[in-house]
C-alpha positions as CSV (number, residue, x, y, z in Angstrom):
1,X,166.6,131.3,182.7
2,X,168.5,127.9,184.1
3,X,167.2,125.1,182.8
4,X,165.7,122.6,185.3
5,X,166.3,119.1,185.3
6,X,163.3,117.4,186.4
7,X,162.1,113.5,186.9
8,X,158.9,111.4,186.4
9,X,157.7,108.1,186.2
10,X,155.3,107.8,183.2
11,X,151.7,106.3,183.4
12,X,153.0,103.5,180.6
13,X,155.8,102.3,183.2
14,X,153.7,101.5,186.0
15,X,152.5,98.0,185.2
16,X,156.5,97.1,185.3
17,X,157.4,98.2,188.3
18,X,155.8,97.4,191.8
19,X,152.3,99.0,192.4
20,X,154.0,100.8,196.0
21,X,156.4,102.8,193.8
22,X,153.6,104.8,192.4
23,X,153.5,106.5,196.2
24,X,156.8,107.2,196.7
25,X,157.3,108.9,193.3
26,X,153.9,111.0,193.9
27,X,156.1,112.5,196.9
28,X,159.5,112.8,194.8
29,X,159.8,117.2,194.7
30,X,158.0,118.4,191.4
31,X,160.7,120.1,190.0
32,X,159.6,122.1,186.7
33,X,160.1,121.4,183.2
34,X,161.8,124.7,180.9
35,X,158.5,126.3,179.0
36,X,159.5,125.7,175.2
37,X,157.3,125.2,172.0
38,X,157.0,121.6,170.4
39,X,158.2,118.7,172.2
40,X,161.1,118.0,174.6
41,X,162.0,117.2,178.5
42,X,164.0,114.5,179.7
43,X,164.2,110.5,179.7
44,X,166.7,108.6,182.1
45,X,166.6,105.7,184.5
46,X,167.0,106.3,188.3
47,X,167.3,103.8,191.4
48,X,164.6,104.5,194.1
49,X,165.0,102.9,197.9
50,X,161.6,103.5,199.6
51,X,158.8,101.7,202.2
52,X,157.0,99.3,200.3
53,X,153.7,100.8,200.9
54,X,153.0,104.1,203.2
55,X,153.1,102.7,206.9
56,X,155.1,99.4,206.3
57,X,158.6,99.1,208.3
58,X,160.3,97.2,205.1
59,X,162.1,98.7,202.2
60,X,162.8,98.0,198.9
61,X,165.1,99.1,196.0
62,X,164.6,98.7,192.6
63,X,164.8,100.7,189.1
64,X,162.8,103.2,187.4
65,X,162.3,105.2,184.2
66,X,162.4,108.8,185.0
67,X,160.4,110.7,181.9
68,X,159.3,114.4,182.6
69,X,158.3,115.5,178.6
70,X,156.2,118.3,177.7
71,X,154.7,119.6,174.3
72,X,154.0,123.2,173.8
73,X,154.2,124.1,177.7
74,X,150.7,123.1,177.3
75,X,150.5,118.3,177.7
76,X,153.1,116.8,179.5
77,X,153.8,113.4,181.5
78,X,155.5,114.0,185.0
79,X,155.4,112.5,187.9
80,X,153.5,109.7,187.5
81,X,151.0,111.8,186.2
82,X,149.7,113.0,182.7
83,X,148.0,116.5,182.4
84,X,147.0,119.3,180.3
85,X,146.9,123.4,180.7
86,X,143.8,124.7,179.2
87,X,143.9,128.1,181.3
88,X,147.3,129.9,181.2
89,X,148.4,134.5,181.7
90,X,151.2,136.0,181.9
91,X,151.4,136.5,185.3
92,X,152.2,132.7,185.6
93,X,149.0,131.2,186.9
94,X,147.4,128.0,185.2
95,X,144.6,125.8,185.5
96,X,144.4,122.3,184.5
97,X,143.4,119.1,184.2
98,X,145.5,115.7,185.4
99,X,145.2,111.5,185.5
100,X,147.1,110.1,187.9
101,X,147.7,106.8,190.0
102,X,147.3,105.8,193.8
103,X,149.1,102.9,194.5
104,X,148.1,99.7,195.8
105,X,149.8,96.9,197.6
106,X,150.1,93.2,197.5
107,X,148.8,91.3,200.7
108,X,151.9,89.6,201.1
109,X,153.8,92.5,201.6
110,X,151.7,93.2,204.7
111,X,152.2,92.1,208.1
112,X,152.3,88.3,209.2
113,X,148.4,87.2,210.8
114,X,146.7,90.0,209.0
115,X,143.9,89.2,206.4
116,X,143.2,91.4,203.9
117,X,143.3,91.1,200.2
118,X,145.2,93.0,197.2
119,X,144.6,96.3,196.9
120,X,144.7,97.8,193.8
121,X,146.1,100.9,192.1
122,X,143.5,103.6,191.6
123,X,143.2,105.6,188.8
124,X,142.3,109.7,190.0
125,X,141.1,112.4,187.6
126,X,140.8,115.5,188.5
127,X,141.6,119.4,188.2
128,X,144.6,121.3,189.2
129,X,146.1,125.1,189.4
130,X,149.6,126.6,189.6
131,X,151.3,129.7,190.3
132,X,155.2,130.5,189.0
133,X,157.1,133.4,190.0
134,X,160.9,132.9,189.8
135,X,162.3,130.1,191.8
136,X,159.4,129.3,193.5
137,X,156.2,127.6,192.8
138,X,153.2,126.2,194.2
139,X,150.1,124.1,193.2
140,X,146.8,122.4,194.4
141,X,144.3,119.9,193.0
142,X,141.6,117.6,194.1
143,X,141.2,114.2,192.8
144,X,138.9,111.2,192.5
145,X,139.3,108.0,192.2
146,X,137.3,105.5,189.7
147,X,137.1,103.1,191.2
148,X,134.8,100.9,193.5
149,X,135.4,100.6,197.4
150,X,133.3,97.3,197.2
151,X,135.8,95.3,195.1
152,X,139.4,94.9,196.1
153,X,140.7,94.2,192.5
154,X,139.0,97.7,190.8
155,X,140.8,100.4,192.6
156,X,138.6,103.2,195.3
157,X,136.1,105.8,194.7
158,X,137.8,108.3,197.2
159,X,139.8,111.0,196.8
160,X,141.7,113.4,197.7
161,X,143.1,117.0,197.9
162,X,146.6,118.5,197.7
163,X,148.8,121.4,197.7
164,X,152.7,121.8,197.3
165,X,155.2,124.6,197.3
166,X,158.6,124.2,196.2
167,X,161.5,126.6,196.1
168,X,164.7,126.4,194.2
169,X,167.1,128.5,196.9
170,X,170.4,127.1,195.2
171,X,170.9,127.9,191.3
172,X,173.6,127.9,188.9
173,X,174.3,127.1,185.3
174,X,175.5,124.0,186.6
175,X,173.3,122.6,189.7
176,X,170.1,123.4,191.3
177,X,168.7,122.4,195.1
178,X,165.1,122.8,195.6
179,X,163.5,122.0,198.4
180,X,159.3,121.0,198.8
181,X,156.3,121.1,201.1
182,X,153.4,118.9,200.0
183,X,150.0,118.2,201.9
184,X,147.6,115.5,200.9
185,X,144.3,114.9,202.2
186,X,143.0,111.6,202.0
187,X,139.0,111.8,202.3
188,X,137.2,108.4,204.2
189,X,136.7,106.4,201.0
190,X,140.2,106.1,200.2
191,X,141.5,105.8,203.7
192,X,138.9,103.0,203.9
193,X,139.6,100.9,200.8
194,X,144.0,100.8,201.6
195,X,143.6,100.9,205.2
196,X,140.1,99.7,206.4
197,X,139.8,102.7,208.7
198,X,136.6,105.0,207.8
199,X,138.0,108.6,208.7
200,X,139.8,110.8,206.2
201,X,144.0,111.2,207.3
202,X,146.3,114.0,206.1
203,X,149.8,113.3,205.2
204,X,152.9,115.5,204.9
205,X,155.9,115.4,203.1
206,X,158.8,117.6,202.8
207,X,161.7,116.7,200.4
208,X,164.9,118.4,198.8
209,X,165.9,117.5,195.0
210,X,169.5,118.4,193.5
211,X,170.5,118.1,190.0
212,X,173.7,118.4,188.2
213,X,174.5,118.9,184.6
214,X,177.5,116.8,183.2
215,X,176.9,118.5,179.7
216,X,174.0,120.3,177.9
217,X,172.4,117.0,177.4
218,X,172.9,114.5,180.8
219,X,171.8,115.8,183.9
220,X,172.4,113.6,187.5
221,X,169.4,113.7,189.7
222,X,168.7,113.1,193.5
223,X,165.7,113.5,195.7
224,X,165.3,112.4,199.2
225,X,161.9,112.6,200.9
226,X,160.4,112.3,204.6
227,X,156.5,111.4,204.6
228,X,154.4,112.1,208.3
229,X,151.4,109.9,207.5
230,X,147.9,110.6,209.0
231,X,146.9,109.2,212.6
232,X,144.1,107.7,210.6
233,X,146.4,105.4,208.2
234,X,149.0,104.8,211.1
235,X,146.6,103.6,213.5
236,X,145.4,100.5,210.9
237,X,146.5,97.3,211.7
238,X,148.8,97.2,208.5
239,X,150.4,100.8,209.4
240,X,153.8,99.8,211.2
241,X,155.5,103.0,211.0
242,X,153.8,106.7,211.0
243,X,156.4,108.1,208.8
244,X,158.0,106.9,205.6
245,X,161.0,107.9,203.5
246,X,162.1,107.5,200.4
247,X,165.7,108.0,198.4
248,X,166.3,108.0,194.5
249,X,169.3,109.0,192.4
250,X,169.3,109.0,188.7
251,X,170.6,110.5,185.3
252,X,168.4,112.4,182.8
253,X,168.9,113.0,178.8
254,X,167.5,115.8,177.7
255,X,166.1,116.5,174.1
């Protein structure tokens, strides 16, 4: 079996980084870790170009850790999220549980003449399940947010639902292409709380990721993704653009 090269942004590394980075890496392809006993994946450092929060018409640049490590096939941080498999068979379905982050924004980052205050990340908990066969995969979850819609500073109480399905259609000992499909549903609560309009919005984005291994250990990464957001979110006064994209190239240890 190839071993994947994958990338994440760890839970720990978000308070460094601008809060709007923890959207675009939610949409960066989920490329899987190799299933091996004890602990391992890979650590690196990446630069990511994306909108500065879904909707706006500015972009920004700056670095992030990329960290996809697993223990037992079973815990593992990856993509911005940190999970657990308590329900795996042979025919390679799973079903889990996952903590992840929606990201907020800072009111300064929205447009001129438009009042609204900070919106913080929210932390989501929630349940997910996965199928693997081969080179392709595919996955859906629903999550809830902890949060409280009535203060701007404690993150939402809305959720939402997902599902993803990625297929690697180029693979050699050497590089992998995989390309993604991924389908969030925002419900009214969360749509609310970033955008201040009450309906829930569905947002779709398909991405490619490619990775190429120097030696056994350092692995280059790039993902490029396109985001169509939700009439819902790009019809609030702080949605300039319906669509948003997002670059990142990086390199990747593994251990």
């Amino acid at each position: 079996m190839i071993k994947y090269a994958a990338l994440a942004l760890s839970l720990t590394s978000i308070s460094v980084f601008a809060s709007s980075t923890i959207d675009s890496m939610n949409s960066v392809p989920d490329v899987r870790n190799e299933s091996k006993n004890g602990f391992h994946g890979q650590v690196g450092l990446g630069v990511i170009n994306k909108s500065e929060y879904l909707g706006a018409d500015d972009s920004e640049t700056i670095a992030v850790p990329l960290i996809n490590v697993s223990y037992n096939d079973t815990f593992y941080f990856r993509l911005n999220r940190l999970g657990a498999w308590f329900y795996k068979n042979n025919q390679g379905f799973r079903i889990g549980g996952v903590i992840t982050t929606q990201g907020g924004y800072d009111k300064e980052d929205l447009p001129k003449n438009y009042q609204l205050f900070d919106r913080d990340n929210t932390t989501l908990i929630g349940i997910n399940a996965q199928y693997r066969k081969g080179l392709f995969s595919a996955e859906t979850g629903y999550l809830v947010g902890t949060g409280d819609n009535t203060k701007a500073d404690k993150g939402s109480e809305g959720g939402k639902i997902y599902a993803q399905a990625s297929y690697t259609f180029l693979a050699t000992s050497q590089y992998t292409l995989t390309g993604t499909v991924k389908v969030e549903n925002w419900d009214e609560d969360l749509v609310e709380y970033y955008y201040g309009n009450k309906d829930a919005a569905m947002n779709v984005t398909a991405g490619i990721i490619g990775t190429y291994n120097i030696n056994k250990k350092w692995t280059l990464i790039g993902a490029v993704t396109v985001t169509s957001v939700g009439d819902e979110i790009a019809d609030s006064p702080i949605a300039v653009d319906d669509s948003a994209n997002m670059l990142l190239i990086g390199a990747t240890y593994s251990f």
